[in-house]
SETORNU-439524 format. One record per residue (C-alpha): x, y, z; residue in one letter. Coordinates in pm, whole numbers, padded with zeros to 5 digits, always signed. Layout:
BEGIN
XYZA ...
***
This chain:
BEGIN
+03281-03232-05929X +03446-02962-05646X +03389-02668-05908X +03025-02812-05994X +02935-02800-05587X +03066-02472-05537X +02891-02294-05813X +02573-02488-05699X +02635-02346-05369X +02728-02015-05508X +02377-02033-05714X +02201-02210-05427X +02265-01878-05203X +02114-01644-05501X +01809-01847-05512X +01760-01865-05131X +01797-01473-05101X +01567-01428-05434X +01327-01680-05261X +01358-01489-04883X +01182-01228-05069X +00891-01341-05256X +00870-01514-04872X +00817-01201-04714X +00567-01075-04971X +00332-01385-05003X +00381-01508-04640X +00326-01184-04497X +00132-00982-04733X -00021-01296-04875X +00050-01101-05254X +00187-01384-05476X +00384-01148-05684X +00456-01289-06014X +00651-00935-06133X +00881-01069-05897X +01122-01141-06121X +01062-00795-06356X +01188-00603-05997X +01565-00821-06020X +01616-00777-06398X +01539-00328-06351X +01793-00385-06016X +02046-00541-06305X +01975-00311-06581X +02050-00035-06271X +02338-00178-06160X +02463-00225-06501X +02439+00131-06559X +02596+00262-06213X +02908+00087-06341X +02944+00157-06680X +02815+00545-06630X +02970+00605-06346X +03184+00372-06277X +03027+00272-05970X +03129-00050-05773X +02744-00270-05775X +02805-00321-05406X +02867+00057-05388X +02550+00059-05559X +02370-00183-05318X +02322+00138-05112X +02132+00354-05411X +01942+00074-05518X +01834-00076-05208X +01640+00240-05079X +01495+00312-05435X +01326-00045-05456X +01192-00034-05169X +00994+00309-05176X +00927+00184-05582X +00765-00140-05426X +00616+00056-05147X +00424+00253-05408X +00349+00008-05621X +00199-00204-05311X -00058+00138-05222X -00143+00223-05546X -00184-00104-05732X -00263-00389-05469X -00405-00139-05147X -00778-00166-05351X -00738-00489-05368X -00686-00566-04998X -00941-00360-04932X -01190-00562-05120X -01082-00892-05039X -01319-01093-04773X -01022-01352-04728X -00663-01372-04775X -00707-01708-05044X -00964-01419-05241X -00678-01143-05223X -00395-01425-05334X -00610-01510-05671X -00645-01147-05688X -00274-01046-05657X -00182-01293-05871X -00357-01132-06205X -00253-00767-06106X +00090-00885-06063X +00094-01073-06418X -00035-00773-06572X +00232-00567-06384X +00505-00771-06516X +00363-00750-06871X +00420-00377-06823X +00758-00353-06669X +00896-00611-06940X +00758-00394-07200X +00925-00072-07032X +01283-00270-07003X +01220-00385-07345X +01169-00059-07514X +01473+00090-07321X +01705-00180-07347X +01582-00403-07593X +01639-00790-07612X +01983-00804-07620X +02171-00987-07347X +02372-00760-07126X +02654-00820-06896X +03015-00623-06754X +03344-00704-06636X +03359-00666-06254X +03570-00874-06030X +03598-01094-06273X +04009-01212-06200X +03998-01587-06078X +04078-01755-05746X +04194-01993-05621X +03976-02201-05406X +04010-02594-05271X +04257-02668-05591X +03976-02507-05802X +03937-02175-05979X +03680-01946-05926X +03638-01588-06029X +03643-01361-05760X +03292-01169-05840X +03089-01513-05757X +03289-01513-05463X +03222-01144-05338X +02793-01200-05441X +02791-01499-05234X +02977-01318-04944X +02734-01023-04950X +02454-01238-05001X +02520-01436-04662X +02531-01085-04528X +02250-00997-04635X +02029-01314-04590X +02171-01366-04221X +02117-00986-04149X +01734-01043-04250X +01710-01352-04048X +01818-01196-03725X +01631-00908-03798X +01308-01083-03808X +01402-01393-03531X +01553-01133-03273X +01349-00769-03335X +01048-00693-03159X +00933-00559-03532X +01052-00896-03696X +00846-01085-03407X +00541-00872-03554X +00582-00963-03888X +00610-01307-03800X +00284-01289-03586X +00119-01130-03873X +00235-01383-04145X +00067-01663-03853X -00254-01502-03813X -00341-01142-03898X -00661-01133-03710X -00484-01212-03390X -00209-00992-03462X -00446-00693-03477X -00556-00787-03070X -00215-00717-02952X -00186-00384-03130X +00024-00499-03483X -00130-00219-03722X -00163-00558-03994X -00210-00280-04298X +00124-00100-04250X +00333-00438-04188X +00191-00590-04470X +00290-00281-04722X +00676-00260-04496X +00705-00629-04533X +00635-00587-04924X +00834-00331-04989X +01138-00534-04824X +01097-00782-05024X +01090-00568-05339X +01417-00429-05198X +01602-00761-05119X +01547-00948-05475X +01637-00599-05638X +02021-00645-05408X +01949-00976-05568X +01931-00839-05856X +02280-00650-05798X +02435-00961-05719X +02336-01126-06005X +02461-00892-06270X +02813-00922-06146X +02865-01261-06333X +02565-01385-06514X +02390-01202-06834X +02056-01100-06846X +01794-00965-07040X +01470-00782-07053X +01300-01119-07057X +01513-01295-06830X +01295-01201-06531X +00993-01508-06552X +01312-01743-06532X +01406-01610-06159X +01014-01561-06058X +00997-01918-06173X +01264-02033-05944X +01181-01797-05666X +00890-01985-05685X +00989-02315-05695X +01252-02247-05370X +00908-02091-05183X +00719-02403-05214X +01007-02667-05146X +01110-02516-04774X +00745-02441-04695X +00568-02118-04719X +00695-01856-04488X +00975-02031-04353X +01317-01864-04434X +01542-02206-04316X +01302-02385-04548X +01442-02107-04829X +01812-02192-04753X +01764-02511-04794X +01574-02572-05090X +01802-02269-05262X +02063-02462-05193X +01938-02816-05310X +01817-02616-05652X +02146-02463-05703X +02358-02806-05623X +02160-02972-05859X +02137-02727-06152X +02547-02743-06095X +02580-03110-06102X +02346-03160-06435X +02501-02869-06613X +02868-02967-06571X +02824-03337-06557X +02543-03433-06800X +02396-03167-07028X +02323-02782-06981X +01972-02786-07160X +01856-03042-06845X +01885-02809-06554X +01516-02672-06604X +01428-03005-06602X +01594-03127-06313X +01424-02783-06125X +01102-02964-06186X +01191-03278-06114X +01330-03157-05787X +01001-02993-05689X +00772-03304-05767X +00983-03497-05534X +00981-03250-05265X +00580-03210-05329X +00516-03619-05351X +00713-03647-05009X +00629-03345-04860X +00310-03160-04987X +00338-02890-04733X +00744-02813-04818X +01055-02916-04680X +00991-02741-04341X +00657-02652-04373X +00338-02770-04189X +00041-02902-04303X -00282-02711-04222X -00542-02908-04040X 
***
């Protein structure tokens, strides 16, 4: 039970930092990006081949990758989805939008990954030496993810809760057309705050690849979830994503160790329904009037 509730928390973390992002992007830039997941997996595959080409610690790597996903999403967010904010009379028009370029999108990185790496699971030893931790063992790359991860979650948090540029994302991701009568340029926040979140699940991503495997295909499985954590805590709110990251990953933990592997999608589901029956608007979330 101890070693089930700390890998929950250990996965509970991942998902919460995954889910910060897809935040940012959809609360913000009101893009529901379902290539979401694509962005983590190329992060992996990158990491993956830092360390075995150049034998390159992944959190070294944290500081190549970082920068690089967020001037990839950055382009991808004025070429691809720029038109369509353009076009779109209202933010619900540009959501239904985003969603079918960003399907398409992750169609086309999956095919890319695919043809380089092909479907093959992929994974390296880093860290991996075990711990000991509350009469439990525990190997010591979960341990170093979910240290970074905190880092890098609470580092985002303050950054947008204490910064006079996280206070205008935040007014943006309220109400853009009010934002734009205090002098918030909404256009270049909305492509920052996107690219940020293309950067954080790609450190995600990072993370990740330290102790689980992945694959080409492996990145629907993580939008899925990112997803799932989004809508729980409440659209926009970051406590809302620690908090439902956490609940997913305690209970994916609990039904994989204690009753059968093959339920924890399952359970996910279940989970959300729950939350949604209870709470339509998320855990933390508001309902709109």
């Amino acid at each position: 039970m101890t070693n089930a509730i700390l890998t929950g928390l250990m996965l509970g973390g991942m998902y919460a930092l995954i889910a910060m992002g897809l935040t940012l992007q959809y609360g913000v830039a009101r893009i529901m990006n379902l290539s979401y997941g694509e962005v983590l997996i190329a992060a992996a595959f990158g990491a993956q081949g830092l360390f075995t080409g150049w034998a390159l610690s992944p959190f070294a790597g944290l500081a190549f990758v970082i920068p690089v996903a967020f001037l990839l999403n950055l382009a991808i967010y004025r070429v691809l989805l720029s038109p369509l904010v353009r076009r779109a009379r209202t933010r619900d028009a540009l959501e239904v939008d985003s969603i079918l370029a960003t399907f398409g999108l992750a169609f086309i990185l999956q095919g890319i990954m695919l043809s380089m790496f092909g479907g093959a699971y992929y994974s390296y030893s880093y860290l991996a030496s075990p711990v000991h931790l509350f009469g439990e063992t525990i190997a010591a790359n979960r341990l170093a993810a979910l240290a970074v991860c905190i880092l890098l979650g609470g580092s985002l948090y303050l950054a947008l809760t204490q910064t006079r540029g996280g206070t205008a994302i935040r007014a943006v991701a309220v109400d853009p057309a009010a934002a734009q009568l205090v002098a918030i340029d909404v256009a270049r926040t909305a492509a920052f705050t996107f690219a940020l979140g293309g950067a954080l699940v790609a450190s995600a991503g990072v993370l990740i690849s330290t102790f689980l495997t992945f694959s080409a295909t492996s990145g629907v499985v993580f939008t899925m979830k990112a997803l799932i954590v989004v809508v729980m805590g409440g659209v926009g709110n970051m406590l809302g994503c620690l908090v439902a990251g956490l609940l997913l990953g305690v209970s994916e933990a609990l039904v994989a160790s204690l009753i059968d592997p093959g339920l924890t999608l399952a359970v996910n589901f279940a989970l959300f329904l729950v939350v949604l029956l209870v709470k339509p608007a998320g855990l933390f979330g508001r309902a709109s009037r």
